[in-house]
C-alpha positions as CSV (number, residue, x, y, z in Angstrom):
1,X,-14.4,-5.2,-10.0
2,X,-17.0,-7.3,-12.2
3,X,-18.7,-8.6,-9.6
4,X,-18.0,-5.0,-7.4
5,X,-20.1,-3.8,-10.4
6,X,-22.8,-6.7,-10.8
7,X,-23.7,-6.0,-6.8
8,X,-24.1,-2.3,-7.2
9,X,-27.0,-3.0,-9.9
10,X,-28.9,-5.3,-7.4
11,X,-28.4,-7.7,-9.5
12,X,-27.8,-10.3,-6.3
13,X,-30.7,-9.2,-4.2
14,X,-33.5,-9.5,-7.5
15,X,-32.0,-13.3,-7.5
16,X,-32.7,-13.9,-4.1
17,X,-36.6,-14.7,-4.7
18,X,-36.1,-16.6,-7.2
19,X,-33.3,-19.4,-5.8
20,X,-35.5,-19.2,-2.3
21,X,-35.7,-22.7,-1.0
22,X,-33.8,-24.6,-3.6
23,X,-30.3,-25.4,-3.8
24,X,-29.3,-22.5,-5.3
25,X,-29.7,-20.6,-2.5
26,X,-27.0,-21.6,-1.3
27,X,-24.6,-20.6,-3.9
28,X,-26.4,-16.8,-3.8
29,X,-26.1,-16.6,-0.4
30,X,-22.0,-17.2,-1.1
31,X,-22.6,-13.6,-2.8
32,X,-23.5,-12.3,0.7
33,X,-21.0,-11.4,3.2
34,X,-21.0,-13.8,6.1
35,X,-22.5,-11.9,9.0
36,X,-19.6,-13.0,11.6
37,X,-18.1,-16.4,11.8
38,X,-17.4,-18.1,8.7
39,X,-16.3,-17.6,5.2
40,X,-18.1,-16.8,1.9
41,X,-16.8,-16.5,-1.7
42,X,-18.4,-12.6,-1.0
43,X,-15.6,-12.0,1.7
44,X,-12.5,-12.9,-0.6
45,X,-13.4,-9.7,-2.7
46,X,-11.6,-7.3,-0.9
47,X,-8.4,-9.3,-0.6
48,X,-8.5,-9.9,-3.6
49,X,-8.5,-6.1,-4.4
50,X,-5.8,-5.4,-1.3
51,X,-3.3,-8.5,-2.9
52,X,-4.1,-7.4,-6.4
53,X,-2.9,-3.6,-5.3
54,X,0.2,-5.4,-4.3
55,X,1.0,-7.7,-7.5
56,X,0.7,-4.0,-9.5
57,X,2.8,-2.3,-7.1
58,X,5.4,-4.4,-7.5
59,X,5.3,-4.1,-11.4
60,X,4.9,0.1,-11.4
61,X,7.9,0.0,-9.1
62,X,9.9,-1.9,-11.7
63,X,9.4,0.4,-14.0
64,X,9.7,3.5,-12.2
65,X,13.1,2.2,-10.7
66,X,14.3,3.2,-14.1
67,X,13.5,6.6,-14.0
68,X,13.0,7.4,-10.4
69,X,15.1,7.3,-7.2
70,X,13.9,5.8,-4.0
71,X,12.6,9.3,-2.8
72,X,11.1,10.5,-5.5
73,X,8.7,7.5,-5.7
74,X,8.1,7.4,-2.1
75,X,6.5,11.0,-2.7
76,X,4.7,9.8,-5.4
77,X,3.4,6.9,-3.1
78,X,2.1,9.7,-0.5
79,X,0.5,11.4,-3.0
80,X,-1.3,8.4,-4.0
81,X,-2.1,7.1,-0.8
82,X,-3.5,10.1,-0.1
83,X,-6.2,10.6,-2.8
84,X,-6.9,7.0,-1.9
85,X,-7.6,8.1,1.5
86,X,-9.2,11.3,0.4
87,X,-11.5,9.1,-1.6
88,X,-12.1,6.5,0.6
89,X,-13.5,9.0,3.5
90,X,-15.4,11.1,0.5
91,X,-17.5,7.3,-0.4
92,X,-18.9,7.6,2.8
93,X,-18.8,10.9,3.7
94,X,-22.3,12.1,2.2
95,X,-25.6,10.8,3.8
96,X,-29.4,11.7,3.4
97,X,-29.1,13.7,6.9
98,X,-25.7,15.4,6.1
99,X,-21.8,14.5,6.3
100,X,-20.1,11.9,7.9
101,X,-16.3,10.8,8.9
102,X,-15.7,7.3,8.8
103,X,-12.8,5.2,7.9
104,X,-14.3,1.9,6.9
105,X,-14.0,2.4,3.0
106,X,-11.7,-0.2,0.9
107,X,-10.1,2.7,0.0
108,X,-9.2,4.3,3.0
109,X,-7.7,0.9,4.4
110,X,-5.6,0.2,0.9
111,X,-4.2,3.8,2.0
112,X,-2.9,2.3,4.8
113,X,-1.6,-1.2,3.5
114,X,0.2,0.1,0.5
115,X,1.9,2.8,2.3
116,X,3.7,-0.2,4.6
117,X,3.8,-2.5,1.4
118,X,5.9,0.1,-0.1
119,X,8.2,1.0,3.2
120,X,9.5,-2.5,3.2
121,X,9.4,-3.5,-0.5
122,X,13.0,-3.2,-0.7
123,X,13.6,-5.8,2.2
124,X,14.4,-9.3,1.9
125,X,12.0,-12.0,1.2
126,X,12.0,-13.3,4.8
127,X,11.5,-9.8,6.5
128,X,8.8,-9.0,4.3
129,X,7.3,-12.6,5.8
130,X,8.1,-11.5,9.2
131,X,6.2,-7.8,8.9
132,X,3.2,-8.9,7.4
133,X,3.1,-11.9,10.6
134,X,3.4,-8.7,13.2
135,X,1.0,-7.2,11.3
136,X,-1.2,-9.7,12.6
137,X,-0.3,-10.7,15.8
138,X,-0.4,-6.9,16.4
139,X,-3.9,-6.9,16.2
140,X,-4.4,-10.1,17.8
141,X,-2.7,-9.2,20.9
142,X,-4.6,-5.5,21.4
143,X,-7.8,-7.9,21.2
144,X,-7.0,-10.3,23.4
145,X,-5.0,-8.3,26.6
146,X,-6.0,-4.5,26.2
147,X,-8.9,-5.6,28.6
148,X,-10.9,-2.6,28.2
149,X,-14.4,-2.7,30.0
150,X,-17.3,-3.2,27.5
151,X,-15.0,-3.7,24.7
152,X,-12.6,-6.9,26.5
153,X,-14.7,-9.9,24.1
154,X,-11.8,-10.1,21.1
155,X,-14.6,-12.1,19.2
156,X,-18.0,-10.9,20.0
157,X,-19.4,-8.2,17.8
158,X,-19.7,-4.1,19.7
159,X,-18.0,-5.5,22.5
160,X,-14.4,-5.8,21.0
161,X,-11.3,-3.5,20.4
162,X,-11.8,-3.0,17.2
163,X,-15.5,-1.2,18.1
164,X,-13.5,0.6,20.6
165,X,-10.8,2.2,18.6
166,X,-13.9,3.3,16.0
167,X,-15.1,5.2,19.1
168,X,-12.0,6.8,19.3
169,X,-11.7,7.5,16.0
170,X,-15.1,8.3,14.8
171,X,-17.1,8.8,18.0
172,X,-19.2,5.4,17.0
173,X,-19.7,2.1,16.3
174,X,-20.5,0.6,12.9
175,X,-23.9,-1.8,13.4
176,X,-22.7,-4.4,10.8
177,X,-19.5,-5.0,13.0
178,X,-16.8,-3.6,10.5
179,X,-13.5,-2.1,12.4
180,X,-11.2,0.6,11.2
181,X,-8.7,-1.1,12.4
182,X,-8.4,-4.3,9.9
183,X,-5.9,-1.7,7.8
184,X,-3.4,-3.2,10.2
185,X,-3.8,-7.0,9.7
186,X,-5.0,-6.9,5.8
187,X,-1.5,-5.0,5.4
188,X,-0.8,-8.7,5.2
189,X,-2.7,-9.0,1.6
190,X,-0.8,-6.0,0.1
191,X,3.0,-7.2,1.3
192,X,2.0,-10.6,0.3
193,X,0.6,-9.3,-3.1
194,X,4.0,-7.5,-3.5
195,X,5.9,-10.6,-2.8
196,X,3.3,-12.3,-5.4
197,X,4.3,-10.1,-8.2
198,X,8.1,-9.9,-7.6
199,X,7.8,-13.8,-8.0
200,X,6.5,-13.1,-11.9
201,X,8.8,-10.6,-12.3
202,X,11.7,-12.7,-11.8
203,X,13.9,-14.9,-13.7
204,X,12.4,-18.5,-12.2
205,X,10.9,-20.6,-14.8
206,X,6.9,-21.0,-14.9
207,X,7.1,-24.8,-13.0
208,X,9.0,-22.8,-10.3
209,X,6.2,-19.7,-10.0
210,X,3.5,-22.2,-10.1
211,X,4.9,-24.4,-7.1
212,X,5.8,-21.7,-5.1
213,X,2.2,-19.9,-5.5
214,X,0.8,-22.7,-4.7
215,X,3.0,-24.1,-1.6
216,X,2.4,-20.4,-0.4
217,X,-1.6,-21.3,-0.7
218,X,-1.6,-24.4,1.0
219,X,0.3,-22.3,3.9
220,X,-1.7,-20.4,4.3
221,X,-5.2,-21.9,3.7
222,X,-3.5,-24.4,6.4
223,X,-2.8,-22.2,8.9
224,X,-6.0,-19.9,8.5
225,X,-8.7,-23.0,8.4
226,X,-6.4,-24.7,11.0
227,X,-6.5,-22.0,13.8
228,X,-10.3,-21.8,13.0
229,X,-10.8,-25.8,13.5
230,X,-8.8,-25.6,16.5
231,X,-10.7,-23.1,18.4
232,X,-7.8,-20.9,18.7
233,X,-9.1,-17.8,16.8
234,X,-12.1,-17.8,14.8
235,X,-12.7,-16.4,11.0
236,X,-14.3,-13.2,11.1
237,X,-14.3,-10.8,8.1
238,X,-15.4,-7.9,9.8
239,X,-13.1,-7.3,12.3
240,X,-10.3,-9.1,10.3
241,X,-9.2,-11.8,12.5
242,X,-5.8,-13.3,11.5
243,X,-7.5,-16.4,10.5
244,X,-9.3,-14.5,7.9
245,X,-6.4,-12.7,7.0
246,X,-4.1,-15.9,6.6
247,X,-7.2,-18.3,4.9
248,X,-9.0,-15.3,2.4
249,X,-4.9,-14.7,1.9
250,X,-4.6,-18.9,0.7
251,X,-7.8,-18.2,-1.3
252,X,-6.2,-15.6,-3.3
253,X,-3.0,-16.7,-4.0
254,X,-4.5,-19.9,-5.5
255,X,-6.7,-17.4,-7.8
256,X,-3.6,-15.8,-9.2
257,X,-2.0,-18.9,-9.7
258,X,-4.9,-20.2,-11.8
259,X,-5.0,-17.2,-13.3
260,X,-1.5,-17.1,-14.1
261,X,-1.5,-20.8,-15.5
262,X,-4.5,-20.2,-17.3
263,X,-3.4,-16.7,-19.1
264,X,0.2,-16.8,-18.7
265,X,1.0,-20.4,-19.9
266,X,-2.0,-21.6,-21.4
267,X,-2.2,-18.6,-23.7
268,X,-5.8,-18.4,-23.0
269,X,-5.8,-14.8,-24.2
270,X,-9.1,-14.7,-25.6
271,X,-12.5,-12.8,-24.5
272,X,-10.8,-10.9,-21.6
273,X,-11.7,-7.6,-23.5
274,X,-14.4,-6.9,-20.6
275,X,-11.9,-7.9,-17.6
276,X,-9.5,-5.7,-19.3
277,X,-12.0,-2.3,-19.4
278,X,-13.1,-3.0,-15.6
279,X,-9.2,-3.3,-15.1
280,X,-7.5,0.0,-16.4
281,X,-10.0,2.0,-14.4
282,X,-11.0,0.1,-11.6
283,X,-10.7,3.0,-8.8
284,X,-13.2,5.4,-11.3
285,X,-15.7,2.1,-11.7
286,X,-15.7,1.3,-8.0
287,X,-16.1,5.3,-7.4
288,X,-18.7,5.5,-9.8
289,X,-20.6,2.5,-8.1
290,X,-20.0,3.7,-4.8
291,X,-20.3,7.4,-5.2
292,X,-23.4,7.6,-8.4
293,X,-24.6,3.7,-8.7
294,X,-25.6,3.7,-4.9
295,X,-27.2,7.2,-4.7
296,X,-29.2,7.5,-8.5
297,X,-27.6,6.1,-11.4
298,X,-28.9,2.2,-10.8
299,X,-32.3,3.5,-9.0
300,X,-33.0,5.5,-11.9
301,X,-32.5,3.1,-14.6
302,X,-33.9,0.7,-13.2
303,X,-37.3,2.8,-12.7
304,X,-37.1,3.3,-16.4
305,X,-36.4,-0.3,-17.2
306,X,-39.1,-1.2,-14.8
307,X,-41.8,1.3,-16.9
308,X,-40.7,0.0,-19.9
309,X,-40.9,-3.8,-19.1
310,X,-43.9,-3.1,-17.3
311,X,-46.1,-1.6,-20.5
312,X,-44.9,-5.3,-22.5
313,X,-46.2,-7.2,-19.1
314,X,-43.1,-8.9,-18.3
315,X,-43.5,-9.7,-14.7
316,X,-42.0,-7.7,-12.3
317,X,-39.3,-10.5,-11.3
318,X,-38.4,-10.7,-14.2
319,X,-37.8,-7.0,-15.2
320,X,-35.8,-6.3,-12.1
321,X,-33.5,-9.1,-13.0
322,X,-33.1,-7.7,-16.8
323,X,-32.9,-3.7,-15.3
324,X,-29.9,-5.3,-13.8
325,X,-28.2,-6.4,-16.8
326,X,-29.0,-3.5,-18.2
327,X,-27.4,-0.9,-15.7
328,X,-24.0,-3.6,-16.2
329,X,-24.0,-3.0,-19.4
330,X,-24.3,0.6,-19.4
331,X,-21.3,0.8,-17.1
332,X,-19.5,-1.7,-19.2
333,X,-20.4,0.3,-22.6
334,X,-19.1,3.7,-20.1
335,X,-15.7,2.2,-19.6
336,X,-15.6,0.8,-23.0
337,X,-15.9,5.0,-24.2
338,X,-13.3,5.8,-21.6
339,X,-11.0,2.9,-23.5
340,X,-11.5,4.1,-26.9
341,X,-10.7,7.9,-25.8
342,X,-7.6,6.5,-24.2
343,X,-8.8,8.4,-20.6
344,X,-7.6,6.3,-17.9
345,X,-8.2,7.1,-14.0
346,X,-5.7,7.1,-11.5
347,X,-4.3,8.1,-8.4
C-alpha cells in the first residue's frame, strides 16, 4: 500500500529524468509494470495484495468461528465481496467524457478470488492445492483451444481470449492488454494466501513455518521461471499467464517468510508505526488514491508545492520530486488522524 501510495503522487515518473541513462534506470524502470513478457518488482504488487487478502482471511475466520456458524459468515463474505466489487467497478467507473463499466480494478478481481478462497477454505490442504492448479489450467486451456477467429494467439496482446471475453463483458478491449479474466487464475494468490496463514496459525514450531514457506517458494519460483525458460508458456502480467501466476506466487511467499522471520522471530518490532497506519485501512488509502489522488488531490498539491518552490528558485526537478513527498506525507499524516480517532475502513 506504501508504494500503491508513493505511485499515486508521481513520485516514480519525476525520478525518471533524473536516473535517465545511468544505472539507476534500471532499478526505476523495476517500478514500471513490464509491458508484456517479463517480470518486474512493479508486477508482484498486486499479488502481493491478492495473497495478503488470503493470510487475513484465514485469521478473521479464526476468530469468527468462535462466534459465527458457517452460514452466517459466508453471508458476511457476500456482503463483502460485494462492496469490493461495487468499489472496484466505481474506481473506474467515472471518466472526463462520462461513465464507464469495466471489470479490470484490483478490487473487482479480489471479489472474485476471495469468494472461491472462502468456498474451499474448509477443504484439506491437498484439495485446496488441487483448486488453485484448475484455477490455472482453466485459463490456460480456454487460451490455447477455444480457437476463436481474431482472438486464437493465447500470447499475443488484442488477439487473445482474454481480449475476447472483455468484448463480451464490456463491449471492448483494454489498450494496455489487461483481461477481466485473470480473477480466475490469480484465485491462485488468495487460496495460497489462505493456506499461508493457516500455516502461522497452527501449532508447528517457527523452524517448521520457515521451511515450509520457503520449500513452497522454491516450488513455485521453479515451476513459474521453468515453464518460461522452456518456452512452454511465457510470463505475462497482463493477461495473467500461469507462469506469472505460479513465479509472482514464489516471489511472495518468500516476502512473507522474510517478513515473518524478520518480525515474528527476530522481534524486529520497531519503526513499523507507518506500515501499520497504511495497513488498518488499506482499502480507504487505495480508494482515496484511486478515486481523489488520481483525479485532484495530488494535481492540486503539487500545483501549490510547485508555486511555492518556484518563488525560492528551486528548480523545477527538484520541486516536483519534493511535491511528491509532500502529497505522501499528507496521506500518511491523513491515516495517522484516522488512527488516533480509532475510525477504521472496511468492507
Amino acid at each position: 500500500m506504501i508504494l500503491l501510495a508513493l505511485e499515486s503522487t508521481l513520485l516514480f515518473e519525476h525520478l525518471l529524468p533524473v536516473v535517465q541513462g545511468t544505472w539507476a534506470s534500471h532499478i526505476l524502470n523495476q517500478f514500471f509494470h513490464h509491458p508484456w513478457h517479463g517480470l518486474h518488482f512493479w508486477d508482484l504488487v498486486q499479488p502481493t495484495f491478492m495473497f495478503v487478502a488470503g493470510v487475513a482471511m484465514a485469521f478473521s475466520m479464526k476468530k469468527q468461528r468462535q462466534t459465527h456458524t458457517w452460514g452466517q459468515a459466508f453471508v458476511k463474505i457476500l456482503k463483502r465481496c460485494g462492496w469490493l466489487f461495487f468499489w472496484g467497478v466505481l474506481d473506474y467507473a467515472v471518466r472526463k467524457n462520462g461513465l464507464s463499466f469495466e471489470l479490470w480494478d484490483v478490487l473487482t478481481q479480489l471479489s472474485f478470488t476471495t469468494l472461491v478462497a472462502f468456498l474451499i477454505m474448509g477443504w484439506s490442504v491437498q484439495a485446496q492445492v488441487m483448486v488453485s492448479a484448475l484455477c490455472l489450467l482453466l485459463p490456460e486451456f480456454l487460451y490455447r483451444f477455444t480457437n476463436i477467429p481474431g482472438f486464437n494467439q493465447p500470447f499475443v496482446d488484442q488477439h487473445n481470449f482474454g481480449n475476447y471475453m472483455d468484448l463480451q463483458l464490456m463491449n471492448k478491449i483494454n489498450p494496455a492488454g489487461w483481461v477481466a479474466i485473470n480473477c480466475i487464475s490469480t484465485s491462485a494468490h488468495t487460496i495460497w494466501g489462505v493456506l499461508a496463514g493457516k500455516l502461522l496459525l497452527s501449532d508447528k514450531t517457527a523452524d517448521q513455518k520457515m521451511k515450509a514457506l520457503l520449500l513452497s517458494s522454491g516450488m513455485l519460483l521453479l515451476l513459474g521461471f521453468g515453464l518460461d525458460r522452456l518456452h512452454i508458456t511465457p510470463i505475462i502480467k497482463r493477461t495473467a499467464t500461469s507462469s506469472f501466476v505460479l513465479a509472482s506466487g514464489g516471489w511472495v511467499v518468500l516476502f512473507l517468510a522474510f517478513c515473518y522471520w524478520w518480525v515474528d522471530i527476530k522481534k524486529h518490532k520497531n519503526y513499523l508505526m507507518l506500515f501499520n497506519l497504511f495497513a488498518l485501512n488499506s482499502i480507504f488509502i487505495y480508494l482515496f488514491n484511486e478515486i481523489v489522488g488520481d483525479r485532484w488531490f495530488t494535481g492540486y498539491v503539487l500545483a501549490i508545492t510547485n508555486g511555492l518552490f518556484g518563488i525560492v528558485h528551486i528548480p523545477e526537478l527538484i520541486a516536483a520530486i519534493m511535491g511528491s513527498f509532500v502529497v505522501f506525507g499528507l496521506e500518511a499524516g491523513l491515516l495517522y488522524f484516522l488512527y488516533r480517532k480509532k475510525i477504521f475502513f472496511k468492507v
